[in-house]
C-alpha positions as CSV (number, residue, x, y, z in Angstrom):
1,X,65.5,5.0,4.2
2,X,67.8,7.9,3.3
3,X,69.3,9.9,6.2
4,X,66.7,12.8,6.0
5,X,63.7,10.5,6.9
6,X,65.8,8.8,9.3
7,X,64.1,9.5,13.0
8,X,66.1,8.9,16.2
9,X,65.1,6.2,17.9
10,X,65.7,5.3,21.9
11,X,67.0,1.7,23.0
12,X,65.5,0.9,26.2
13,X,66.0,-2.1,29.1
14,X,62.5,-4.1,29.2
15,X,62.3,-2.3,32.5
16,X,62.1,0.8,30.6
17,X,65.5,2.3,31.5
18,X,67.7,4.7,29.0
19,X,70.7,2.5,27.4
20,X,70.8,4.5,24.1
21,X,70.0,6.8,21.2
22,X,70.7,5.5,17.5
23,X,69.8,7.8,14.0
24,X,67.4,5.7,13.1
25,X,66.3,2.0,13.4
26,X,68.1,0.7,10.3
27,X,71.3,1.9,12.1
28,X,70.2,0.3,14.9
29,X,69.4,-3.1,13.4
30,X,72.7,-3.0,11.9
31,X,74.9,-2.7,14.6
32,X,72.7,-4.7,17.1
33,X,71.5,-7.8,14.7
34,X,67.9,-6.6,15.2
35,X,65.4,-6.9,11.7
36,X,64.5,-2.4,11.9
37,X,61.4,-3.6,10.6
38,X,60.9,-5.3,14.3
39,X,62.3,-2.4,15.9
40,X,59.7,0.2,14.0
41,X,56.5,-2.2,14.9
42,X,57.8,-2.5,18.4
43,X,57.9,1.6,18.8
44,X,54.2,1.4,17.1
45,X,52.9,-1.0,19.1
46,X,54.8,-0.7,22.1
47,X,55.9,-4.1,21.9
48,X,59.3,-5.3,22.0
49,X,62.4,-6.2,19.7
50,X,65.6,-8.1,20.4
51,X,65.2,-8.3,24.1
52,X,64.4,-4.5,23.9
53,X,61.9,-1.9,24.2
54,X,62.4,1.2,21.7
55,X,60.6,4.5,21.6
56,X,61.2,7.4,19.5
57,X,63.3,9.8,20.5
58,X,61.9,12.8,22.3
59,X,64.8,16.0,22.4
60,X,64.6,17.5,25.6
């Protein structure tokens, strides 16, 4: 995914608290461990990845 398409991407508790905003899942993945493909179908289905819950991030 090349940096343009990139979306940021929200790591959250599995109690649904803040820890953190990455550029994108793959960045994510790499510096967590986590497959970015599990990280993407968890913000589509509102499942889980890696002992986390991820949304997209939203700029306030």
């Amino acid at each position: 995914m090349s940096e343009k398409a990139s979306k940021p991407i929200d790591q959250l508790t599995l109690e649904s608290e803040f820890i953190r905003t990455f550029k994108s899942a793959k960045s994510a993945g790499a510096e967590l461990g986590i497959n970015s493909s599990g990280i993407g179908n968890a913000i589509r289905k509102g499942t889980t990845s890696g002992g986390y819950r991820w949304r997209q991030h939203i700029e306030k």
